[in-house]
N, C-alpha and C positions, 0 to 999 in steps of 0.2 A: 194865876197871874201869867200875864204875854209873858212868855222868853224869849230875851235879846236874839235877835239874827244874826252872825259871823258866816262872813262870806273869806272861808279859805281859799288863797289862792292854789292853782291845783301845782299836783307835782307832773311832770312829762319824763317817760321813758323812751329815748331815741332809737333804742336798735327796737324793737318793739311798736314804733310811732302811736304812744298812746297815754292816756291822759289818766293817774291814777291817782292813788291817796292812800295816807299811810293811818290807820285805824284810830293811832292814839292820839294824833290828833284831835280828832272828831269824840274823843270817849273824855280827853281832859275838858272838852268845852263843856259836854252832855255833863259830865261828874259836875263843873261848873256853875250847872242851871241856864247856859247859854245852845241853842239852835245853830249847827254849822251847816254849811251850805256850800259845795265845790263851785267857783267861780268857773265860766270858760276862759280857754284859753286865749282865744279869737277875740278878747273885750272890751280893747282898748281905745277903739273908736266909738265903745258905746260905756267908758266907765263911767261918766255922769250918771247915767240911768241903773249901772250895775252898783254902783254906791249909794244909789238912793235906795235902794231895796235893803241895805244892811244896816244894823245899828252897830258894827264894829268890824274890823278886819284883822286876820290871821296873814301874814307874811311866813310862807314856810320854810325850810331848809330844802337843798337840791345842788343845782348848777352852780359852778362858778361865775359870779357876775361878770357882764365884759369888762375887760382895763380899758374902752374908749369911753366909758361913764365917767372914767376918772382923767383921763387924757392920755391912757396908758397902751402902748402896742401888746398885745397878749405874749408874756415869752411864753418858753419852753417846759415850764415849772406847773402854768395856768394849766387849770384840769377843762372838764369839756363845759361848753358854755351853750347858755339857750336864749336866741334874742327875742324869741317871742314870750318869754315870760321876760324878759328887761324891758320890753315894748308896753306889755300889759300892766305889770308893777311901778313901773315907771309913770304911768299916766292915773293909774286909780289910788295909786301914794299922795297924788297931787291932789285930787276928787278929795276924796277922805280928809286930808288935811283942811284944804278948802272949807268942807263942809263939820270939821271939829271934831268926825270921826274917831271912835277910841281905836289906837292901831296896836297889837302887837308883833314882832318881830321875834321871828327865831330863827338862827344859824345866817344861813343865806339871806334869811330875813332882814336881821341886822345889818349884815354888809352891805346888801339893797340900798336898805333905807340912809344909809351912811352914804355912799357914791353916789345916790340920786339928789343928796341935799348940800353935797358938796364936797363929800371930805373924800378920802382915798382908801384903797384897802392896799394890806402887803400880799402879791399871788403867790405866795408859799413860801409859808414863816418857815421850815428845816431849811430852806436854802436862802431866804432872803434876808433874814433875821436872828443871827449869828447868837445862841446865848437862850434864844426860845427853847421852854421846858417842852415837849411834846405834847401836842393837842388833838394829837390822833389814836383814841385808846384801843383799846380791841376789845370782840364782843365778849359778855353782854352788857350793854350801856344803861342798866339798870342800877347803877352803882356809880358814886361819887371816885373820880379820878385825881382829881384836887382841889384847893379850896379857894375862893376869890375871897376879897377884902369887899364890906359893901359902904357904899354911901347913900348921901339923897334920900329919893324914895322906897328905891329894894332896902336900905338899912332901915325904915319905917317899918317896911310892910313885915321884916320876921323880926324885929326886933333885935337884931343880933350885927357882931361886927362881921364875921364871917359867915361863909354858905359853903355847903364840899358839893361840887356840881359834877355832870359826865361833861365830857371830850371828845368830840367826833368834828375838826374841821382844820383844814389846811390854811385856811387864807384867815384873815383879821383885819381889824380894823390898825390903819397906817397913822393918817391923820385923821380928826376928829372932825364931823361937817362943821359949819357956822349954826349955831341955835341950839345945836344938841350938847348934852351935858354926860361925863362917865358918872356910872353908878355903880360899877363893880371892875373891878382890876383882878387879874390873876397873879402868880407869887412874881410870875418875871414882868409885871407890868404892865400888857397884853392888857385894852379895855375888853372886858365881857361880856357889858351892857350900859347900856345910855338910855336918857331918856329926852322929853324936848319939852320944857318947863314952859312955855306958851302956848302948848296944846292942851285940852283937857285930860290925855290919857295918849301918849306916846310912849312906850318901853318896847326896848330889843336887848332880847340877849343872845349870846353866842352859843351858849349849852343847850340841850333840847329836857325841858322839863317834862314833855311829854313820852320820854321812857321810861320816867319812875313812875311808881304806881300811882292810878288815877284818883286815887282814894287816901292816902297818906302819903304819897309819895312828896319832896320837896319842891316838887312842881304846882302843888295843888295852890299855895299863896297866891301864886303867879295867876293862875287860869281863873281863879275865883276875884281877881282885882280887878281884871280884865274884863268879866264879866259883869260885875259892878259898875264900872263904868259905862258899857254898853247898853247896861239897864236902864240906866239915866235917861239916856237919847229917847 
C-alpha cells in the first residue's frame, strides 16, 4: 500500500546557517506507516506546488514566533526568532488548509498555527504569566513532566481524561485564534493542544510526542491518527 507523504517543515540552525532535522521526527512518522519528507526553507512562493506534493504536514518545534504575527513588539523575554520559517509556515498553513490538508502541529508548531489564524501567544510564560507551573523541564524529555486534562478529540483518541506529557517550551498560547478549539489544558490552565473542527485533521500540541519512544511511547496515538488521516487524501 502508497504511504502517505508528510512534508516537515525543516528546523534552521543560525550560528551554523543550516537547515537540519531532528531524527524522531521523521522515526514517529516512519513507526506511523507515514513518508516524511524535509520541506525547503526558501517555499513560500512556491507553497501551492509544495502542498501539492504532500498528503499531510508536520509543523515542527524551533524559533520563537514573531509577536508582529500577533501585533506584538518583540520584548526582552522573546527568545531568537526566524522570519523565514514565519514566511514559509505562514503561507503553506494557508495552502494545506486551503486544500484540506491533514496538518499536525508540535511546540512551535502550535503557537504558529495559533498567531497565523489569529489568536496570540504569551512570549514567556516565567515572566509574563505570574502563577505558571514551569514548562521548561530539563533533559531527558523522554518522560512525562506533568499531566494535561483532555477533551474533544485527544479525549477520543486515548480514551482517557488525562495524558502526563514532556515540557520543553517558554511561550503558549495567550488567546485562542477564531475556529480553533482547546483539547487539552495543563494543571494551571495553559491550552496544550487544539484542534480546528472544520478541517478534516487539524491538531497541535504544545508537548513533543516525538521524544518518547517511537514504538509505545505516548506519542504513538498521536502520529498514527495523523497518519490515518493523511492516508485518506
Amino acid at each position: 500500500m502508497k504511504k502517505p507523504v508528510i512534508g516537515v517543515l525543516p528546523l534552521y540552525d543560525r550560528d551554523k546557517d543550516s537547515y537540519w532535522m531532528l531524527p524522531a521526527y521523521f522515526q514517529g512518522l516512519a513507526q506511523a506507516g507515514a513518508l516524511p519528507i524535509m520541506l525547503p526553507l526558501e517555499g513560500a512562493a512556491d507553497c501551492h506546488q509544495l502542498a501539492s506534493l504532500c498528503d499531510g504536514l508536520l509543523f515542527t518545534g524551533g524559533q520563537d514566533v514573531d509577536p508582529a504575527l500577533y501585533g506584538e513588539a518583540a520584548a526582552d523575554c522573546c527568545g531568537e526568532l526566524c522570519p523565514a520559517r514565519d514566511r514559509l509556515e505562514q503561507a503553506i498553513l494557508r495552502c494545506a488548509m486551503e486544500r484540506k490538508l491533514p496538518i499536525l502541529g508540535i511546540c512551535r508548531g502550535l503557537q504558529l498555527i495559533n498567531a497565523a489564524l489569529g489568536g496570540s501567544l504569551w512570549q514567556d510564560l516565567p515572566s509574563q504569566r505570574p502563577g505558571s507551573r514551569n514548562h521548561r523541564m530539563e533533559r531527558p524529555y523522554d518522560r512525562a513532566e506533568h499531566s494535561v486534562t483532555l477533551s474533544g478529540p485527544l479525549a477520543e483518541l486515548y480514551g482517557a481524561e488525562a495524558l502526563g506529557v514532556n515540557s520543553c517550551h517558554h511561550q503558549g498560547v495567550k488567546s485562542l485564534a477564531p475556529g480553533l478549539r482547546a483539547m487539552a489544558r495543563a494543571e494551571d490552565g495553559l491550552i496544550e493542544a487544539v484542534y480546528h473542527p472544520e478541517q478534516p485533521f487539524l491538531w497541535a500540541v504544545q508537548w513533543h510526542p516525538e521524544f518518547f519512544d517511537p514504538q509505545t511511547g505516548p506519542g504513538v496515538p498521536i502520529f498514527l491518527a495523523f497518519a490515518k488521516a493523511a492516508a485518506k487524501g
